[in-house]
C-alpha positions as CSV (number, residue, x, y, z in Angstrom):
1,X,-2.4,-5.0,2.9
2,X,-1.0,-2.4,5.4
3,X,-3.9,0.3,6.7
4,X,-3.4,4.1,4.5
5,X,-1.0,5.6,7.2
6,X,1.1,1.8,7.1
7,X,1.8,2.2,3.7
8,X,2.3,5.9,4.0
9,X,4.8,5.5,6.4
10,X,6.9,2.8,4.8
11,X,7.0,4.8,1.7
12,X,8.4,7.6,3.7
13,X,10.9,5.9,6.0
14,X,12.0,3.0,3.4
15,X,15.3,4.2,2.7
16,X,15.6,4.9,6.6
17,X,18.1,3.0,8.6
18,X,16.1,0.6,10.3
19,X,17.9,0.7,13.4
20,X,17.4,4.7,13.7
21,X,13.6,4.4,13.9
22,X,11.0,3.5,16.9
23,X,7.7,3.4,16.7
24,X,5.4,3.9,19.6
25,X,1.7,2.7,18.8
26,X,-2.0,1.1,19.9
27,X,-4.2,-1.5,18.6
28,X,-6.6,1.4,17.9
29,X,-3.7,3.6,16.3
30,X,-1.3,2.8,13.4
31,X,1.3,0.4,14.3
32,X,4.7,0.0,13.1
33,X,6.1,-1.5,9.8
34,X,8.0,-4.2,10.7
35,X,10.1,-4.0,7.3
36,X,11.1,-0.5,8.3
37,X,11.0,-0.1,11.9
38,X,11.6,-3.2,14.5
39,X,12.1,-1.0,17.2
40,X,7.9,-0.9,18.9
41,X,6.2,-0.1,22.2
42,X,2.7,-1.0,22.2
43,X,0.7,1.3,24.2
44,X,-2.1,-0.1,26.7
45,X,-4.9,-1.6,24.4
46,X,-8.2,-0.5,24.7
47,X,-10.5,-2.2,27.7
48,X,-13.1,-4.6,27.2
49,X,-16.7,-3.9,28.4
50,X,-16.4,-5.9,31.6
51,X,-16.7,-3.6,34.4
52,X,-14.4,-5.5,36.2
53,X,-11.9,-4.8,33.6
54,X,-13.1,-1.3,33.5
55,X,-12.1,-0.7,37.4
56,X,-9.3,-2.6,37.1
57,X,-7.5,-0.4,34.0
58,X,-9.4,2.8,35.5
59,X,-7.6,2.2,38.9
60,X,-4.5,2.1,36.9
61,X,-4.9,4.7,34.7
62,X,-6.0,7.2,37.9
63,X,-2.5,6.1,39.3
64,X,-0.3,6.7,35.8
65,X,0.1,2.9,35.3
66,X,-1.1,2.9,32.3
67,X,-0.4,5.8,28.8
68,X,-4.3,5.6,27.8
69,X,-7.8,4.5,28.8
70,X,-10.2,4.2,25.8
71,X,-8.3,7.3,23.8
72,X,-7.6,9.4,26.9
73,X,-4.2,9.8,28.2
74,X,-2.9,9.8,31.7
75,X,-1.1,12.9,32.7
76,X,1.5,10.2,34.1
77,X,3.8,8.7,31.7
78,X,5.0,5.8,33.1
79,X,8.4,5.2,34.0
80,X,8.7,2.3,31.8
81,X,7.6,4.3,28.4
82,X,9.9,6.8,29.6
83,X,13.3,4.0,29.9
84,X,12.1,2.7,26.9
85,X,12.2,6.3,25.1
86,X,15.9,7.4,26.7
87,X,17.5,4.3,25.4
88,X,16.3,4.6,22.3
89,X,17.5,8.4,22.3
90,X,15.4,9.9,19.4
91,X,17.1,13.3,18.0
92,X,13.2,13.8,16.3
93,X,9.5,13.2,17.3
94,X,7.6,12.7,13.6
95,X,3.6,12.3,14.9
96,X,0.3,12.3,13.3
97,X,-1.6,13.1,16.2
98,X,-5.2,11.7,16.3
99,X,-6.9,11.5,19.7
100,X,-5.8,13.2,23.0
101,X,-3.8,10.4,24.7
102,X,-1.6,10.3,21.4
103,X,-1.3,14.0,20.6
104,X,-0.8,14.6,24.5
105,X,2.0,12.2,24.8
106,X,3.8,13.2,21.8
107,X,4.1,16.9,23.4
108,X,5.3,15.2,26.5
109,X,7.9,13.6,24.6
110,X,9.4,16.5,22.6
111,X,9.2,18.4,25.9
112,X,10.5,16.8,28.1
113,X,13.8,15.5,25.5
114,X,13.7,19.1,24.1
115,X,13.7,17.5,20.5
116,X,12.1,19.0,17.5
117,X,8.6,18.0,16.9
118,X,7.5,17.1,13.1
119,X,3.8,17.1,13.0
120,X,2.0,15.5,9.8
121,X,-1.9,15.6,9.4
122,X,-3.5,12.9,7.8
123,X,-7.4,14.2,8.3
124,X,-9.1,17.1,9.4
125,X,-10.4,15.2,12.0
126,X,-10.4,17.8,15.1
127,X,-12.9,19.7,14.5
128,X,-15.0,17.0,15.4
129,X,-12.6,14.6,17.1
130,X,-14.1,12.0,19.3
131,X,-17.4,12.2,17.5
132,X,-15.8,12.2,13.8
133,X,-19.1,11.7,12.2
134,X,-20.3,9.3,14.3
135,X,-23.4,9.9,16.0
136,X,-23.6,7.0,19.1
137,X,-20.2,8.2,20.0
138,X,-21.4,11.7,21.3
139,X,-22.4,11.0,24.8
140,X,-23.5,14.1,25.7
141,X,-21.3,17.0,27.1
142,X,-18.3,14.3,27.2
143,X,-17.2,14.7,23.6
144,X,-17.4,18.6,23.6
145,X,-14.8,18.2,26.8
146,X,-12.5,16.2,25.0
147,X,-12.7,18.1,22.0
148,X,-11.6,21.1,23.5
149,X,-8.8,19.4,25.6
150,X,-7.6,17.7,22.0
151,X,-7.9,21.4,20.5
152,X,-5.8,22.8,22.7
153,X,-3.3,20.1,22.7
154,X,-3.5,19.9,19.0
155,X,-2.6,24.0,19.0
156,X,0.1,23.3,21.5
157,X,1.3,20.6,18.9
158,X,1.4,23.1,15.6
159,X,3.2,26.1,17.6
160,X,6.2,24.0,19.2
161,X,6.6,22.4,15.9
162,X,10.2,22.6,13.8
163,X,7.8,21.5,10.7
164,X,4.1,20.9,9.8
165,X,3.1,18.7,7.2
166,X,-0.3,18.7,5.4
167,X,-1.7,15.6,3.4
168,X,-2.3,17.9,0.3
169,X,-2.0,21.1,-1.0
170,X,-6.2,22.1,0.0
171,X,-5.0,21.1,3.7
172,X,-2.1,23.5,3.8
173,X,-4.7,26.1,2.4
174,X,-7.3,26.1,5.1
175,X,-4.9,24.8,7.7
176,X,-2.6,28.2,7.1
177,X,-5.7,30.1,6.9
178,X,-7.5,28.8,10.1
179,X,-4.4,28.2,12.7
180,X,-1.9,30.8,11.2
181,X,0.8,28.1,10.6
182,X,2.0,27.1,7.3
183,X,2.2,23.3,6.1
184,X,4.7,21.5,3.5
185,X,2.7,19.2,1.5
186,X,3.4,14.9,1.6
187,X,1.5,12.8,0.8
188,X,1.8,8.8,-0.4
189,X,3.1,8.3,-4.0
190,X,4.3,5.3,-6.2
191,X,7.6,3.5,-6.3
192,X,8.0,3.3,-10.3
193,X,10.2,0.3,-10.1
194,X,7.2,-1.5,-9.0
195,X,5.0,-0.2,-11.7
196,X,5.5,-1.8,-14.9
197,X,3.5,-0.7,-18.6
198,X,0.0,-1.6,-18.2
199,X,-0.7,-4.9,-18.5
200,X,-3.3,-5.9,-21.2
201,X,-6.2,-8.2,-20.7
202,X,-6.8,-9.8,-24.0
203,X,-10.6,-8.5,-25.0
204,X,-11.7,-12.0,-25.7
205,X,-11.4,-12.7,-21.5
206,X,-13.2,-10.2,-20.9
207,X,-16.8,-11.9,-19.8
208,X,-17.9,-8.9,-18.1
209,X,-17.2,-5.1,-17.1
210,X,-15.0,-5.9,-14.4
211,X,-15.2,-3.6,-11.3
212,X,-12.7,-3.4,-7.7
213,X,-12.6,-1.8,-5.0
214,X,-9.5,-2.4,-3.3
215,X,-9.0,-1.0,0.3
216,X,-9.9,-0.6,4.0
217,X,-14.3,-0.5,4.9
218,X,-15.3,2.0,7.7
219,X,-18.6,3.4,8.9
220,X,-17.5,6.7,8.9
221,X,-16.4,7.2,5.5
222,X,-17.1,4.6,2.8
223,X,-19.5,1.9,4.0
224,X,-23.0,3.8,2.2
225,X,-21.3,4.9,-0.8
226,X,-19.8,1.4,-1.4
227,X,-23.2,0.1,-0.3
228,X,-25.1,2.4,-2.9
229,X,-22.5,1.4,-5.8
230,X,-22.9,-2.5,-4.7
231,X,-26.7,-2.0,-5.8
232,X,-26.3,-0.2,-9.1
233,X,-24.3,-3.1,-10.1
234,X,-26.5,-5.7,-9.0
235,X,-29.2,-3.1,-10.9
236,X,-27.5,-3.0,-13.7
237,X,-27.2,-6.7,-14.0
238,X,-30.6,-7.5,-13.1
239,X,-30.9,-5.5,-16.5
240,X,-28.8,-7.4,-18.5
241,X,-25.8,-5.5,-18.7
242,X,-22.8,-8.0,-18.1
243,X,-21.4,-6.2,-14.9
244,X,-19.6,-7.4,-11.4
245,X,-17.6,-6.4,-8.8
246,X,-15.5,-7.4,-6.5
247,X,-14.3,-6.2,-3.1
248,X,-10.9,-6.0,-1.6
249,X,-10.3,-5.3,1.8
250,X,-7.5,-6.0,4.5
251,X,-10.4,-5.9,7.2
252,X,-13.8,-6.4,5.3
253,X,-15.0,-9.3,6.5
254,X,-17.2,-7.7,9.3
255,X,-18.8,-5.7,6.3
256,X,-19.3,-8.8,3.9
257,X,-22.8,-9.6,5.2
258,X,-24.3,-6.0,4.7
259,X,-22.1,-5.5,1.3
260,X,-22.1,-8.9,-0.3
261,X,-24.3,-10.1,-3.0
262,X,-23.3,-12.8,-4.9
263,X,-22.5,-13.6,-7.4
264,X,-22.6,-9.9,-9.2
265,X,-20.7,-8.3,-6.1
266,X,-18.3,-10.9,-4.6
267,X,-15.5,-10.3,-1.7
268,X,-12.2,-11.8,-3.0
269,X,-8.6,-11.6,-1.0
270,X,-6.6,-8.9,-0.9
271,X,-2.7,-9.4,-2.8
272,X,0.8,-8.9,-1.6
273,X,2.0,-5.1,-3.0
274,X,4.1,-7.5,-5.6
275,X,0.8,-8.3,-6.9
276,X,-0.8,-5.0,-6.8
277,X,-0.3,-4.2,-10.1
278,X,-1.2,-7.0,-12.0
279,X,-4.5,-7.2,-10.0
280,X,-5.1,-3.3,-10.4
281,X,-5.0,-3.8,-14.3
282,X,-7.0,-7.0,-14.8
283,X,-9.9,-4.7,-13.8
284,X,-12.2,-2.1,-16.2
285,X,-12.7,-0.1,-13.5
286,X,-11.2,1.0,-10.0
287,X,-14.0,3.3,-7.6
288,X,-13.2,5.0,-4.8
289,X,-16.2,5.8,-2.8
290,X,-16.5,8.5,0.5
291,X,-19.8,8.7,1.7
292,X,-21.9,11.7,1.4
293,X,-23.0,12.9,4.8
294,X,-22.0,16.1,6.7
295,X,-19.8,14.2,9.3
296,X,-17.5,11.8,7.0
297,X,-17.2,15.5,4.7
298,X,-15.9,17.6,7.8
299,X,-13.7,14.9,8.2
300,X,-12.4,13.8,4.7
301,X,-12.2,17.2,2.7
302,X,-9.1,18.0,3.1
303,X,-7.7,14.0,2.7
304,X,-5.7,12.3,0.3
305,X,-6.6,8.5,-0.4
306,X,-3.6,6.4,-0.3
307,X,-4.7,4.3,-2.9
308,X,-5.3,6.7,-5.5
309,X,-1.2,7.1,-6.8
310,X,-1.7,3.5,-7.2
311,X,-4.8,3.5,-9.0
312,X,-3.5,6.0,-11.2
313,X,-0.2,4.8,-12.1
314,X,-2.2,0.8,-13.0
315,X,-3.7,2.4,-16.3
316,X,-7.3,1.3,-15.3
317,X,-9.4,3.9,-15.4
318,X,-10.6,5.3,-11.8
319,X,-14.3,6.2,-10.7
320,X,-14.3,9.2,-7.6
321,X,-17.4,8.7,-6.0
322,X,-17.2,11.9,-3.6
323,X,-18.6,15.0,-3.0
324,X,-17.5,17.8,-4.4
325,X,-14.9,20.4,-3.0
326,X,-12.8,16.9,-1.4
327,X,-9.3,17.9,-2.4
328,X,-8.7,14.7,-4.4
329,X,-11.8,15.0,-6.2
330,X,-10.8,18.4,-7.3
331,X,-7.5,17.2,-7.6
332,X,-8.0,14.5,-10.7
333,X,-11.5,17.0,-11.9
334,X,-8.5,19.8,-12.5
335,X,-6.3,17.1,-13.7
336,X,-9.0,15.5,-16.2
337,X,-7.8,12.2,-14.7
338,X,-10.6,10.4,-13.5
339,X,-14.5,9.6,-13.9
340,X,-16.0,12.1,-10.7
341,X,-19.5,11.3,-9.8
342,X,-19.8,14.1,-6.9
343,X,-23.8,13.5,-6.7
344,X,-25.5,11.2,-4.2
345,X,-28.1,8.0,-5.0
346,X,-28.5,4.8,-6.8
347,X,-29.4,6.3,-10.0
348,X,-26.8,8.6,-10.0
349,X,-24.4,5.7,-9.5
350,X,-26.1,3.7,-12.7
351,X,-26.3,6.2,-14.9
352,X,-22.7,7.0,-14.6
353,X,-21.9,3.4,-14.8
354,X,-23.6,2.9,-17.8
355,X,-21.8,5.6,-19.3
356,X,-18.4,5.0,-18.7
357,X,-19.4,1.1,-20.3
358,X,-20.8,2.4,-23.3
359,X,-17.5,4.9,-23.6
360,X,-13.9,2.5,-24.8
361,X,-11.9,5.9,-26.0
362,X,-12.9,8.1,-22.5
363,X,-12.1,5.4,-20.5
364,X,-8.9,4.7,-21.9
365,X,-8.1,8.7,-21.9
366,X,-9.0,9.1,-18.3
367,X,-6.1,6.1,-17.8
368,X,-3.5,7.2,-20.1
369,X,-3.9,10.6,-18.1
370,X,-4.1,9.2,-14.8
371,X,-0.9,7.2,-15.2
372,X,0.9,10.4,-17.1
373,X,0.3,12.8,-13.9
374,X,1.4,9.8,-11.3
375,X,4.1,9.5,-13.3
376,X,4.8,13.3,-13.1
377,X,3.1,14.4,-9.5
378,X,3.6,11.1,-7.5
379,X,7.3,9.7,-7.9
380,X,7.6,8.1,-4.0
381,X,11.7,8.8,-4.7
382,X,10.7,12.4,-4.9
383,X,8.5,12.9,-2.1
384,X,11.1,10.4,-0.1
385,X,14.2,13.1,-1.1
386,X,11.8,15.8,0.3
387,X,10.7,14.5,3.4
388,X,14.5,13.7,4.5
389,X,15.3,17.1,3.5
390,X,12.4,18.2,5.9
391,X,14.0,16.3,8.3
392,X,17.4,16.6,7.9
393,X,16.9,20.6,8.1
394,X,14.9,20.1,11.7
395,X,17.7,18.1,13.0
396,X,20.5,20.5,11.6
397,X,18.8,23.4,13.6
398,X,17.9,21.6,16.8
């Protein structure tokens, strides 16, 4: 299972040429798909904790050897990055941004080739960017320099830009309203031919409410709301209510310890996307938790989860537990396509539980709606057909 911005990505550029795409990434960043693009240059990876590694990549990094040191980028590109760029002779840059060394180089680039620049925002992660919620990275004044330098590149970033693309329509909003620059809206969507009817699970199978949560684990936004969920299930069944869940994640395994709790809340392996429909509807219930606290909501509000077109299109009903004002969560709340549980605790969690148990016909309303607007809003061919238009009208003006 690819990370959010992976699977965005292919979506995007699957109809793409592969030979007309390159992809310039890090370990710590998103890297290429290589079923759309085959064409890579990995960036220097992030040092190791030895400090003779540390002097060693510093020295280099001080004398432009090296595009990045720990998510700061070297005013020196090196010559190597740039031969590798000029072969491939890209008439586009198409970036996400994200820390400085990445949003930095991708000015260089554009600059220095004088090609358009197509900028598309996944978070609103720099108004906090390194930091991002995360209190042990803020060493002291350090992160408030960085911000500012990513700020500024960031700004530089939105004003040389041919075209701007937000990750939903409450991005655009605030984004237009705060920087003066207005956004298209793409996000992820579903590829119907992969998406057949709902497929029933006989009722006589069914030993227990089934729960999933399918999907990457991270500190800064899920980790304590999936932890808090995990225990109102393991509540629930020390209760007697038949109740588990199971946990699906390409990278979980560092979080199985703290999340584990078997055999009520059990870790099971993730599917090939062939699969992913089949195993989204042999399920009661699909959650998708962001945590609660003020960092992971500066950073989140304005998201879109990949997952969700694809939980809404498998005709299992879907749980939001998020605060209110996310965009999603006021998404499917104005869409009356969901269960939203936008207040924090354990109790909170179980009561809700217990009532979308004890409630067949909402349940099955909330998925015949769910899959009905997906069907409508989230047709990847149509999003696909727009995005190339984007594209294709840069590249006509350039």
């Amino acid at each position: 299972m690819a990370s959010g911005g992976g699977v965005l990505m292919s979506n995007l550029f699957a109809s793409w040429p592969h030979d007309k795409l390159a992809s310039i990434y890090s370990m710590q960043h998103l890297s290429a798909d290589p079923a759309s693009c085959t064409t890579e240059y990995r960036l220097y990876p992030r040092i190791s904790a030895h400090p003779s590694e540390w002097l060693r990549r510093g020295v280099d990094y001080l004398a432009g050897k090296n595009e990045s040191l720990d998510g700061i980028s070297s005013l020196k590109v090196p010559a190597r990055l740039w031969k590798w760029i000029e072969e491939f002779n890209p008439q586009v840059v198409y970036s996400h941004l994200g820390p400085l060394y990445l949003t930095r180089l991708t000015n260089l680039i554009a600059k220095r080739l004088k090609i358009p620049l197509i900028v598309h925002v996944m978070d609103d992660y720099i108004e906090a960017w390194p930091v991002n919620g995360l209190a042990h990275r803020n060493i002291f004044f350090v992160s408030k320099i960085l911000n500012s330098l990513n700020k500024r590149k960031f700004l530089q970033s939105l004003a040389s830009a041919s075209a701007r693309l937000a990750i939903s329509q409450q991005m655009a909003d605030v984004y237009y309203n705060r920087y003066g620059f207005s956004f298209d809206v793409i996000h992820n969507g579903i590829t119907l031919e992969e998406w057949p009817q709902k497929i029933d699970i006989p009722e006589q199978t069914r030993k227990s409410f089934r729960i999933l949560y399918s999907g990457s684990i991270s500190q800064s936004n899920s980790l304590e709301s999936l932890r808090q969920i995990r225990d109102a299930v393991v509540s629930l069944s020390r209760r007697g209510v038949s109740i588990n869940m199971e946990i699906s994640s390409p990278l979980g395994d560092g979080f199985r310890d703290i999340l584990e709790a078997p055999p009520v809340v059990t870790f099971a392996p993730t599917v090939p996307r062939s699969l992913l429909p089949q195993r989204l509807a042999d399920f009661d219930l699909l959650i998708i938790p962001y945590n609660f606290d003020p960092g992971a909501i500066r950073l989140f509000q304005l998201s879109w989860p990949t997952k969700l077109p694809e939980y809404m299109m498998s005709g299992t009903p879907i749980l939001l537990y998020a605060p209110a004002g996310m965009a999603f969560v006021e998404y499917a709340r104005q869409q009356n396509c969901a269960f939203v549980l936008d207040k924090k605790g354990q109790h909170e969690v179980e009561a809700a539980l217990q009532h979308i148990i004890e409630n067949d016909e909402l349940r099955l309303r909330f998925a015949d709606t769910s899959r009905m607007v997906a069907l409508r809003d989230e047709d990847n061919q149509k999003i696909r057909q727009r995005f190339e238009r984007i594209i294709q009208g840069v590249v006509a003006v350039s």
